[in-house]
N, C-alpha and C positions, 0 to 999 in steps of 0.2 A: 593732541600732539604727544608726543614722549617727550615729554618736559621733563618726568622723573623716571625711572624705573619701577619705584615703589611709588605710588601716586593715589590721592583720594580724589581725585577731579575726575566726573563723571565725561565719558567719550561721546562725542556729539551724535546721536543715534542718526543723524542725518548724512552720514560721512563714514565711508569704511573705516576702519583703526589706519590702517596705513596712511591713510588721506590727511591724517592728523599729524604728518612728522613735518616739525619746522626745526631744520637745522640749524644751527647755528651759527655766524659767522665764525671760522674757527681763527685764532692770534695767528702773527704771521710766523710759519714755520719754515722761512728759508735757511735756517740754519740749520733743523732739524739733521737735513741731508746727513750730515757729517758723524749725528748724534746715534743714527740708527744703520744695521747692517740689512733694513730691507727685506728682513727674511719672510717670508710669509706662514701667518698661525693658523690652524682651525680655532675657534671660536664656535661657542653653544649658550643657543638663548633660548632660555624658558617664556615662550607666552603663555599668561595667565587670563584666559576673559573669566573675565568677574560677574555672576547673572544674580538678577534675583531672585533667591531660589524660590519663591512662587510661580514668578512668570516662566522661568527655566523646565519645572516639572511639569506645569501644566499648559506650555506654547513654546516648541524647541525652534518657532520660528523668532522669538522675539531677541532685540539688540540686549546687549550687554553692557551692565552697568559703569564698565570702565575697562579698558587692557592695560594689567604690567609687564613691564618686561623685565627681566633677569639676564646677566651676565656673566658666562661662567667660562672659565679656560678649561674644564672638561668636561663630556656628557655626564659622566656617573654626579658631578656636581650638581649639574641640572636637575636632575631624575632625583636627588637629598632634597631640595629645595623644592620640586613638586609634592611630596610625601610628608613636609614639613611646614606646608603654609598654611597660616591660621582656620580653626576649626569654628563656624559660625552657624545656627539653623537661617540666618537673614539670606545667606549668599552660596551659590554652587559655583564651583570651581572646575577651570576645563580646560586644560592645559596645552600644548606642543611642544615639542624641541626641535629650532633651528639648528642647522649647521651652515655655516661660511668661514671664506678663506681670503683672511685681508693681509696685507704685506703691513710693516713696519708704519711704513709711510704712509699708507694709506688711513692706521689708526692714527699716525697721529693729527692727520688733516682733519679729520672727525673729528676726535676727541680736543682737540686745540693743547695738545700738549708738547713741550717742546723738545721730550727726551723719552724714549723707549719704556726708562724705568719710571717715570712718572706715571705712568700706566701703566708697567707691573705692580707698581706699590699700592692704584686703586684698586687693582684687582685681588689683591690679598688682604681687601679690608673685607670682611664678613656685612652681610645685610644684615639690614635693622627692622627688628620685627615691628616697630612705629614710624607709622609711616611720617609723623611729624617728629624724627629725630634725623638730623642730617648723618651723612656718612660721607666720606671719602670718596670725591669721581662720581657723585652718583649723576650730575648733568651731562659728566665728559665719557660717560662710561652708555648713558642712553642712545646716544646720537650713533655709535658704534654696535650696539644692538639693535636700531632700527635699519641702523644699514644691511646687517646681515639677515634680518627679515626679510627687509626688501630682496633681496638678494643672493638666497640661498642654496647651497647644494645638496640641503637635504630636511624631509622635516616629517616627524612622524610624533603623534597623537602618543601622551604620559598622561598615567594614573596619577591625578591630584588627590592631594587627603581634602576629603568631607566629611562635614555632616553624614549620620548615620539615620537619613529622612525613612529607613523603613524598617527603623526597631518601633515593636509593637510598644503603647501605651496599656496596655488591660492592668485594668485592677487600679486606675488613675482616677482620679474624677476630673470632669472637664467642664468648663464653661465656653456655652459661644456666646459671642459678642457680635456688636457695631457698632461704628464710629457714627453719633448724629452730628447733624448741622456740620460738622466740620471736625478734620481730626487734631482730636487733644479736647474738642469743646465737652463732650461727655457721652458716653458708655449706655447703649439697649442692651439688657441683659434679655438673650433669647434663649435659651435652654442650660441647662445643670443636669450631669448625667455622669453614670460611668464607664467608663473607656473599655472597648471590648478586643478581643483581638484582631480585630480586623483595624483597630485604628489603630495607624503609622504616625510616627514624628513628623512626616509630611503635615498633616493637618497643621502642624504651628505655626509653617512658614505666613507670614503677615503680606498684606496686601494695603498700602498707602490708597486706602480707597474710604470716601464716606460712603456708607451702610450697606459695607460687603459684610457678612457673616466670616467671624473672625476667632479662632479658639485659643483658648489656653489650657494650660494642665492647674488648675485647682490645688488640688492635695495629690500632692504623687503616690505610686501604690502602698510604698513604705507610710508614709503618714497616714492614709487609709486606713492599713495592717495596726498601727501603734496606736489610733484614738481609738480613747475609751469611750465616747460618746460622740458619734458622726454628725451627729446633727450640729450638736455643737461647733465641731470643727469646719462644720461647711458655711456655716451661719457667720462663726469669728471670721472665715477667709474671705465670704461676699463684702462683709464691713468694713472691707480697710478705704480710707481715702481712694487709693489709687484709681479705683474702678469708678468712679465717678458715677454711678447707675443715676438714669434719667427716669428711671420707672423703680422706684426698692419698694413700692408695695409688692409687685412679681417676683423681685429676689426676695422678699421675706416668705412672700409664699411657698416658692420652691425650694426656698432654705427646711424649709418644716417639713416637707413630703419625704426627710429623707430619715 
C-alpha cells in the first residue's frame, strides 16, 4: 500500500505496487464545499522503485524492493528529488514522473482535509531524508499521489541518482567470501587478490544468500599505494573480529603469499 510516501516496508512481490493502495477513509468533507474554489491543479509524482541492486543488475525481470512516491506541485521538483535521493551500493533506483489533474475537491476527499490550505501548507513542507522522521501530510499527501498514478495524463521515465556500480576497483585488494550455515553465523574466506581493471563496484553489491560468493574491497588502492609493508596490511585487515573466517588456517595462508 502507499501508506507513506517515503516508506521502508517492503511491496508484496505477489501484487503489482498499485494493487497495494488502501485509501483511506477520508473525515467528512461536507463543509469543504464552501472552503475550496474547486479549481483544478496539475500535480507531479515522482515513482521511485527501490531494486536490489544485485538482483536489478543481474535479472531486469526481478520485483522490487519497495515503491515510494513523492509529491510535488511541479515537474522540475520532481526531476530535484530524483537527482537527489540517497546514494547506496545495496539498492538501484528507477524512477518516473506522473502528471494528473485533480480539482480542489477532489484533493481534499483524498487527502481528508478540510480546507484547500491545509494542503497547500503539506505541500511546502520539504521531504525527509529519514524515512523514520515524520513530516507534515505525509499520509494525506500519499493517497493523492496514488491517485494520480492511478490515473494519469502523463508519465515518462527520469534520471535517478545512483551508485556509480561501474567505477573500476584496480589497484584495490579484494576478498571473496561466503556466508556458512546461515547469514551472520560465519565467514568462508575463498580468494584474496587484487582488483584489476576489469572489476567494477558492481562486484560489491551483496546477495542475502547462504554460500553465494560474496566480495569486498580489502585495502582500497590508496591504502595499497601508503603501506609500507602489504603483507602486513593484508594480514592486520583479514584479523579483524568482523569477518568471522571459519577456515583462518587458509586466510593465514593467503595472508603470507602476498
Amino acid at each position: 500500500m502507499w501508506a507513506l510516501l517515503q516508506t521502508n516496508k517492503q511491496v508484496n512481490k505477489q501484487k503489482s505496487p498499485l494493487s497495494q493502495i488502501a485509501t483511506k477513509v477520508p473525515r467528512a468533507w461536507a463543509t469543504t464545499m464552501t472552503t475550496s474554489n474547486n479549481e483544478t491543479r496539475t500535480l507531479f509524482v515522482l515513482m521511485n522503485n527501490v531494486w536490489a541492486a544485485d538482483d536489478y543488475l543481474n535479472d531486469r525481470n526481478c520485483d522490487p524492493i519497495r515503491t515510494d512516491l513523492y509529491l510535488y506541485a511541479s515537474k522540475a521538483e520532481a526531476e530535484a528529488k530524483a537527482k537527489s535521493l540517497p546514494i547506496r551500493n545495496e539498492v538501484y533506483n528507477e524512477g518516473s514522473i506522473f502528471t494528473g489533474e485533480l480539482t480542489d475537491d477532489e484533493i481534499l476527499e483524498l487527502s481528508g482535509y478540510e480546507t484547500i490550505d491545509e494542503f497547500n501548507d503539506a505541500m511546502a513542507e520539504p521531504y525527509s531524508t529519514d524515512a523514520n522522521v515524520k513530516y507534515l501530510g505525509e499520509f494525506e499527501k500519499a493517497d493523492v499521489a496514488a491517485a494520480i498514478v492511478d490515473d494519469h495524463t502523463d508519465e515518462e521515465t527520469v534520471d535517478c541518482a545512483n551508485y556509480n556500480f561501474d567505477k573500476s576497483l584496480e589497484g584495490a585488494i579484494l576478498v571473496f567470501w561466503s556466508w556458512e550455515k546461515y547469514i551472520g553465523y560465519a565467514r568462508k574466506c575463498i580468494e584474496v587478490r587484487y582488483a584489476t581493471a576489469d572489476d567494477k563496484e558492481q562486484l560489491l553489491t551483496k546477495q542475502d544468500k547462504v554460500y553465494a560468493t560474496q566480495c569486498d574491497v580489502l585495502l582500497t588502492a590508496d591504502e595499497v599505494a601508503a603501506a609500507d609493508n602489504i603483507q602486513e596490511a593484508v594480514s592486520k585487515a583479514l584479523s579483524l573480529d568482523y569477518w568471522k573466517w571459519n577456515n583462518p588456517s587458509f586466510v593465514n595462508t593467503i595472508a603470507s603469499e602476498f
